[in-house]
C-alpha positions in Angstrom: 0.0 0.0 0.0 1.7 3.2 -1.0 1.3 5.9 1.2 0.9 9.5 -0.3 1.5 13.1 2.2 -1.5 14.6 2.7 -2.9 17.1 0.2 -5.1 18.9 2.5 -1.8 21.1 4.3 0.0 21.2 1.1 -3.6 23.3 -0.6 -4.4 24.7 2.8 -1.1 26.3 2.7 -1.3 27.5 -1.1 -4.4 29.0 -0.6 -2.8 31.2 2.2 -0.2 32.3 0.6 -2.2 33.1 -2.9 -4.4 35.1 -0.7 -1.6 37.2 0.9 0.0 37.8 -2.4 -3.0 38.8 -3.5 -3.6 41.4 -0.6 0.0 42.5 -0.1 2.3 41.1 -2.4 5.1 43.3 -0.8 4.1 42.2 2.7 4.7 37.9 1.0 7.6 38.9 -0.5 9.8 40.4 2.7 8.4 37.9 5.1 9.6 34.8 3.5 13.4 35.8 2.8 13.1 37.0 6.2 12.2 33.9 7.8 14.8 32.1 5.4 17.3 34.2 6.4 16.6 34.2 10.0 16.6 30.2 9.8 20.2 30.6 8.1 21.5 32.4 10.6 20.1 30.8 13.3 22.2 27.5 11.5 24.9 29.0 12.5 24.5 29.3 16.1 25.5 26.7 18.4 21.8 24.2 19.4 21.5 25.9 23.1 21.6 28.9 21.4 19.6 28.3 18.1 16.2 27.9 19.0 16.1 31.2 21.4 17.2 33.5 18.2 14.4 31.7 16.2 11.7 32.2 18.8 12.9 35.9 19.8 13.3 37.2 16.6 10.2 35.6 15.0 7.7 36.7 17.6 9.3 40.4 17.2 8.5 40.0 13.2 4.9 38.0 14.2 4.1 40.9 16.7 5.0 43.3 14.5 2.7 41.8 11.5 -0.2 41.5 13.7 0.1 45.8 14.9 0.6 46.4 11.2 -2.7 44.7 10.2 -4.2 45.7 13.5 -3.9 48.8 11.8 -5.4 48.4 8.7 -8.8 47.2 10.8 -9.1 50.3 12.6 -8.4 52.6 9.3 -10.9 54.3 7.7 -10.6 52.8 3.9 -13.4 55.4 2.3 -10.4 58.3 1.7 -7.0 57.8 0.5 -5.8 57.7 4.3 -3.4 54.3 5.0 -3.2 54.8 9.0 -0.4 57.4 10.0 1.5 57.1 12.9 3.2 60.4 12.4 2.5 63.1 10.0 5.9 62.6 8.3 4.7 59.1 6.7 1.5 61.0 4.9 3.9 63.4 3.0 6.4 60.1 2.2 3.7 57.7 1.1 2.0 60.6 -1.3 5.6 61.3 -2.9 6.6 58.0 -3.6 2.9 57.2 -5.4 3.7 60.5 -7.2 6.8 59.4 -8.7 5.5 56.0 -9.3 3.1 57.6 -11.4 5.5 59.7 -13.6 7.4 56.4 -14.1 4.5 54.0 -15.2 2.8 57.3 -17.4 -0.4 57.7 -15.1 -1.4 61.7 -15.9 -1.3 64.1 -13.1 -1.0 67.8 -12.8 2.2 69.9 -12.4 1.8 70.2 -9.1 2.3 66.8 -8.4 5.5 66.7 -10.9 7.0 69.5 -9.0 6.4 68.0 -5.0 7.5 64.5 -6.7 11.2 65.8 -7.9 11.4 69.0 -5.5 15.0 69.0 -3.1 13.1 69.0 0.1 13.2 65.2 1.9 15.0 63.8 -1.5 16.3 61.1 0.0 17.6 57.1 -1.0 15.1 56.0 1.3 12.4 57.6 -1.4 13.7 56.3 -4.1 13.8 52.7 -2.5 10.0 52.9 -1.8 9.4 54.5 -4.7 10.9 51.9 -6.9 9.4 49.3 -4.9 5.8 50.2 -5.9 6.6 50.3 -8.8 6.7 46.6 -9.1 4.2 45.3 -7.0 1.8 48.4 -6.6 1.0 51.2 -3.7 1.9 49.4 -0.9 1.5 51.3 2.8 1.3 48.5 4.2 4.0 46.1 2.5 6.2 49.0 2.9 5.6 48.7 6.8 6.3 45.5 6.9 9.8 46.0 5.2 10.9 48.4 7.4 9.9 46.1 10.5 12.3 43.5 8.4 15.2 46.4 8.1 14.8 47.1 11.7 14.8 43.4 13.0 17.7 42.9 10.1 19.9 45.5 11.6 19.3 44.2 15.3 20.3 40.6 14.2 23.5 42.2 12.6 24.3 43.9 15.9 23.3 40.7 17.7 26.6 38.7 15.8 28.8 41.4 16.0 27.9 41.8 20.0 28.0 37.8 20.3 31.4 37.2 19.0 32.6 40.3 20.5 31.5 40.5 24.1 29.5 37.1 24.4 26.0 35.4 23.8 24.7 36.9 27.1 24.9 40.3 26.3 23.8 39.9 22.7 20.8 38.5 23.9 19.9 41.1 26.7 20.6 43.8 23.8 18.4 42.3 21.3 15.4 41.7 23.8 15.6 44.9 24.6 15.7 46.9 21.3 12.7 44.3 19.7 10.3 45.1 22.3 11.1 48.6 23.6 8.2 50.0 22.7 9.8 53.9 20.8 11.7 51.7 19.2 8.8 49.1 18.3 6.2 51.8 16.7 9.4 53.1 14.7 10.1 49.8 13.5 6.6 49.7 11.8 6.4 53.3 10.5 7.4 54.4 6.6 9.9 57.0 8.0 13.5 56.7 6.7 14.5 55.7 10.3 14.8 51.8 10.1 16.3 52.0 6.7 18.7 54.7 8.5 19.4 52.1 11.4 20.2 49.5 9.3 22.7 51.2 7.0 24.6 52.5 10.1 24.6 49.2 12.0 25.9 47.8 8.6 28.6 49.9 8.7 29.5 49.6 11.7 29.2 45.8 11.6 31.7 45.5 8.7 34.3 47.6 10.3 34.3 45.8 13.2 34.7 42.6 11.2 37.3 44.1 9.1 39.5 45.5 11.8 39.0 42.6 14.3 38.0 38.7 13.1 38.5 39.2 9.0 41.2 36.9 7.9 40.4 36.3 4.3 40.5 38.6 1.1 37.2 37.6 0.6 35.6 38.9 3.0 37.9 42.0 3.8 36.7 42.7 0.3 32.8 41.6 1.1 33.3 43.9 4.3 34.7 47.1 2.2 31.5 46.5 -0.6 29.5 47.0 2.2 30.9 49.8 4.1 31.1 51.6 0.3 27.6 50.8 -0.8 26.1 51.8 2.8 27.7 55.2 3.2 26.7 55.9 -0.8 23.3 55.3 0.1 23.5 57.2 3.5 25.0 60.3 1.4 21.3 61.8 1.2 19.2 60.0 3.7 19.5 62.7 6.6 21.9 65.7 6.3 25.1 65.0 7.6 24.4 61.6 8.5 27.7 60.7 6.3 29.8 63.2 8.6 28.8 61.3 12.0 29.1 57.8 10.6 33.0 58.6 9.5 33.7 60.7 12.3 32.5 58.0 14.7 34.3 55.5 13.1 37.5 57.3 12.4 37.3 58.4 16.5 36.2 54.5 17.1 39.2 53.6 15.5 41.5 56.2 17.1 40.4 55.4 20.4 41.0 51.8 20.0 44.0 52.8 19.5 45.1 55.0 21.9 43.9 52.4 24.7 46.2 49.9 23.3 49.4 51.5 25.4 49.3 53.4 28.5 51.7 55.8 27.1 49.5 56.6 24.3 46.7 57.5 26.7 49.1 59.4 28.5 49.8 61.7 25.7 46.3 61.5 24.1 44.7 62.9 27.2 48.0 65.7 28.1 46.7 66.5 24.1 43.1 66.9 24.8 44.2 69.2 28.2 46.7 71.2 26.1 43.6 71.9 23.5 41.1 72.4 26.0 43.2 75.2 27.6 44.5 76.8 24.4 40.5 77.1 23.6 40.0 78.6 26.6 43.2 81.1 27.0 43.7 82.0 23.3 41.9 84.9 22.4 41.3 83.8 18.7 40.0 80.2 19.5 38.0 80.9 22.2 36.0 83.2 19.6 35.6 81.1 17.2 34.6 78.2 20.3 32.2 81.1 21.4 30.8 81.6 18.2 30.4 77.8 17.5 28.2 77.4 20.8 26.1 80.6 19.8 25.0 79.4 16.5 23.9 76.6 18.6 22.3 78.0 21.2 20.1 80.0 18.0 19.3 76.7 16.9 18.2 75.8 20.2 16.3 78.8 20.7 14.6 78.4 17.5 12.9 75.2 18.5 12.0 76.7 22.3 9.4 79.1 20.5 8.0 76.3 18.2 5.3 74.7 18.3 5.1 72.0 21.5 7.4 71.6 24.6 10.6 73.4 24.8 13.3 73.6 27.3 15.6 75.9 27.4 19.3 75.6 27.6 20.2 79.4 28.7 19.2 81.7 31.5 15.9 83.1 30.9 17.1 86.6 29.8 18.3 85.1 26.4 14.6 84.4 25.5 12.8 87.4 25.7 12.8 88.1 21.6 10.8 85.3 20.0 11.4 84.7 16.4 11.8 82.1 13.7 15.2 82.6 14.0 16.2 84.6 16.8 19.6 86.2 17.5 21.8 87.1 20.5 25.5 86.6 21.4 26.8 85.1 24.6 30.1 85.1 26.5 32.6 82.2 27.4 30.7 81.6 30.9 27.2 81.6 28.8 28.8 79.4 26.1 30.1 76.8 29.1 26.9 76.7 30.9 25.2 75.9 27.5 27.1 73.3 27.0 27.1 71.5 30.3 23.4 71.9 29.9 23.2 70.3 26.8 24.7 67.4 27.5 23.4 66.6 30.6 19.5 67.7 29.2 19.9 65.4 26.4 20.4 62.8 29.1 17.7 63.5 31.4 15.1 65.7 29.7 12.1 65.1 29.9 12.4 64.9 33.3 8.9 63.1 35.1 8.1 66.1 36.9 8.2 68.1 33.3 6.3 66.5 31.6 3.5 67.9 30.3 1.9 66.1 27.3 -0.3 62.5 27.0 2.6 61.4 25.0 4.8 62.8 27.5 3.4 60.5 30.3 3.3 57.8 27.6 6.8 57.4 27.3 7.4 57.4 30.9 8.2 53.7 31.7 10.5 54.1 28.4 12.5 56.9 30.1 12.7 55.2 33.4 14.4 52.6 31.4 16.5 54.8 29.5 17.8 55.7 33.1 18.4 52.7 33.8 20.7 52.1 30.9 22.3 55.3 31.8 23.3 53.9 35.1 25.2 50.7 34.2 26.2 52.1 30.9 29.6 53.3 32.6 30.0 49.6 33.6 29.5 48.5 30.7 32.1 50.7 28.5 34.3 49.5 31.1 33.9 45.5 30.9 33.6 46.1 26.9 37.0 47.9 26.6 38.5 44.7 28.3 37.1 42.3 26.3 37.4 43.6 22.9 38.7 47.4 22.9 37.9 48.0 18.9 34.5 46.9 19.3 33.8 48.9 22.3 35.8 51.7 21.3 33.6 51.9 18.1 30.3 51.2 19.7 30.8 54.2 22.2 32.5 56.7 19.6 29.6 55.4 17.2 27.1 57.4 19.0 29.2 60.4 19.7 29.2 62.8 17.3 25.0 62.2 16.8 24.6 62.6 20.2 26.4 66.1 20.2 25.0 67.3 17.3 21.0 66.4 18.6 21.9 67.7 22.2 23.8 71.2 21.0 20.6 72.4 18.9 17.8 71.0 20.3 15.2 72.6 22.1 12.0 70.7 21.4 11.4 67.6 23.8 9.3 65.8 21.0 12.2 66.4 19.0 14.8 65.2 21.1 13.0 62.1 21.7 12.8 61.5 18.5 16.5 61.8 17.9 18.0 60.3 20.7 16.7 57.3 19.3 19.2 57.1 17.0 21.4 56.4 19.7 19.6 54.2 22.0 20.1 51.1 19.9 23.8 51.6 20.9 23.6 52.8 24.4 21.4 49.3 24.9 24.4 47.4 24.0 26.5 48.9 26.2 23.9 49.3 29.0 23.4 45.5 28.7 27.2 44.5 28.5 27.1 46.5 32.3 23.7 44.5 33.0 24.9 41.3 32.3 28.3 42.4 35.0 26.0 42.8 37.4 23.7 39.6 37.1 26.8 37.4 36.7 27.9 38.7 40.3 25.2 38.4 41.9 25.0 34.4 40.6 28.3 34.4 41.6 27.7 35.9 45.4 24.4 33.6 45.3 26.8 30.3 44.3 29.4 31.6 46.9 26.4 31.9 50.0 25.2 28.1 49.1 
């Protein structure tokens, strides 16, 4: 008696995907080299470890699926609306349709040529959605799953780079963290630039870290320099000056790395930094042009105090008397160092619970408790990283430097600042986690030592 597999999965499972090609063929057509290549990956891994990637990263994707459709349900379908999340994603989705239409010849009106082609927002990211429909169609949706596949693609990047650099536990603490966070989660599933952003910078940083520390072939030093070209090409025009930060941070990455190799470098790398620091502040002609620097900020900063929403201010009160689109005023050396301690230390704290004053505000409460939290053991953490692989640390922390300065010199908007610091919280939760996992190993430890 021969004994046949049973039809009724085999059509069952047809049907299914027929029907979800037919409703998003975008959506069918991330998901399954997703999967694939999660299953790859996961191949890789050692069996203890295996199955835990496989379930953590597919319930990020499944959860992410279900909000997506959850919010097709509770869109109204009788307009042209797709559910928004933030204003931005109207003003992307309606560009990319308009340039899809001058490419497949639909008729509109000159209006629409001149918004689809204008400078403002040209970015890679718009062409990349934009070329996308063109093949399978408008696509709000399908394009939301992408980016939730960009995100999850650049967290499992960071997860192999973290793993062979500082250890499975800390990789995993990371990556639990970023997929469910929930800033992090809603951005994941928007059709802003910002996962597309994430991903290109994690590749980056990903390859450099493989070429400067585990790379022993020509093959893949040359895979690792493709990818490190083609990412900052594409990064060029996908936020102003995002190509800056990314070499700076790495070229600083590298340097520190570096200078932590020798105690006699650090020696003269920090008698360097003391020597600048004072020339800034004792020649006349630097500490102008420092002055002037910080002033130019603190207009910036100013600018977004008397915009719409919730400002805070980084200056004493005096300096924002004149409202204006873009006020004016200069300040001295002890204004220009108060405005830079404030900075810093705002962009860390602000908002703080007692300030806040919006719905979404006390929304994001639990996040920032949490973003605290990282804060505390992140100084642990850069400390146990540095001693177990100094080029990776050394570029994870410099990674984030030069965004974090720019965001925290010329903000003034809280909305805004969340919103930005978000960049950098991907890579703070690595190193928060690295001083996370320190601390739960000793207290096994202490717990092993009292039994």
């Amino acid at each position: 008696m021969s004994h046949h597999p049973p039809l009724l999965p085999a059509i069952a499972a047809g049907v299914a995907l027929g029907v979800a090609f037919t409703l998003s063929p975008l959506t069918l057509l991330v998901v399954v080299p997703c999967v694939a290549g999660l299953w790859r990956f996961a191949g890789t891994l050692p069996e203890s470890e295996r199955w835990w990637v496989v379930r953590l990263f597919g319930l990020a994707l499944a959860i992410r699926i279900v909000a997506i459709g959850a919010l097709f349900l509770v869109t109204a379908h009788d307009s042209q609306a797709s559910g928004v999340l933030f204003g931005d994603e109207a003003y992307a989705l309606a560009r990319s349709w308009r340039i899809r239409n001058v490419v497949i010849g639909i008729p509109q009106l000159k209006y629409d040529y001149m918004i689809a082609f204008e400078g403002y927002g040209r970015s890679s990211y718009l062409w990349l959605i934009s070329g996308l429909q063109v093949l399978v169609g408008p696509a709000p949706y399908g394009l939301r799953v992408l980016n939730a596949a960009l995100f999850l693609g650049a967290v499992l990047l960071l997860f192999r780079m973290v793993r062979h650099a500082f250890g499975a536990f800390t990789a995993f603490c990371g990556s639990l963290i970023l997929l469910f966070l929930p800033t992090l989660f809603i951005w994941s599933i928007s059709l802003l630039k910002e996962s597309f952003y994430f991903l290109l910078t994690v590749a980056v940083l990903a390859a450099v870290v493989e070429l400067t520390t585990t790379a022993t072939s020509w093959r893949v030093r040359a895979v690792c320099g493709a990818v490190i070209t083609c990412a900052l090409i594409a990064l060029r025009d996908l936020r102003e000056g995002a190509l800056v930060l990314v070499v700076t941070g790495i070229a600083a990455g590298l340097a520190g790395a570096w200078i932590l190799g020798r105690r006699a470098r650090i020696a003269i790398a920090t008698a360097a930094i003391t020597v600048l620091a004072a020339s800034a502040i004792l020649v006349p002609s630097l500490r102008a042009r420092v002055v002037g620097l910080v002033t130019q900020a603190a207009t910036a900063n100013a600018g977004h105090v008397f915009t719409v929403g919730h400002g805070y201010k980084l200056l004493d009160e005096e300096f924002y008397v004149s409202p204006g689109a873009k006020p004016h005023f200069e300040i001295g050396p002890a204004e220009a160092l108060r405005y830079v301690v404030r900075a810093a230390a705002s962009y860390l704290v602000v908002p703080l619970p007692w300030q806040m004053a919006t719905r979404g505000e006390l929304i994001y409460l639990p996040e920032q408790i949490v973003w605290y939290g990282l804060l505390l053991v992140a100084p642990l953490g850069v400390i146990v990283a540095a001693r177990r692989n100094r080029t990776a640390a050394s570029l994870l922390v410099a990674y984030l430097v030069p965004t974090a300065a720019a965001v925290a010199m010329t903000t003034g908007n809280v909305g805004t600042l969340i919103r930005h610091r978000t960049l950098i919280v991907p890579f703070v939760v690595w190193i928060g986690a690295m001083g996370l996992a320190s601390v739960m190993q000793r207290v096994v430890r202490r717990q092993e030592v009292a039994r």
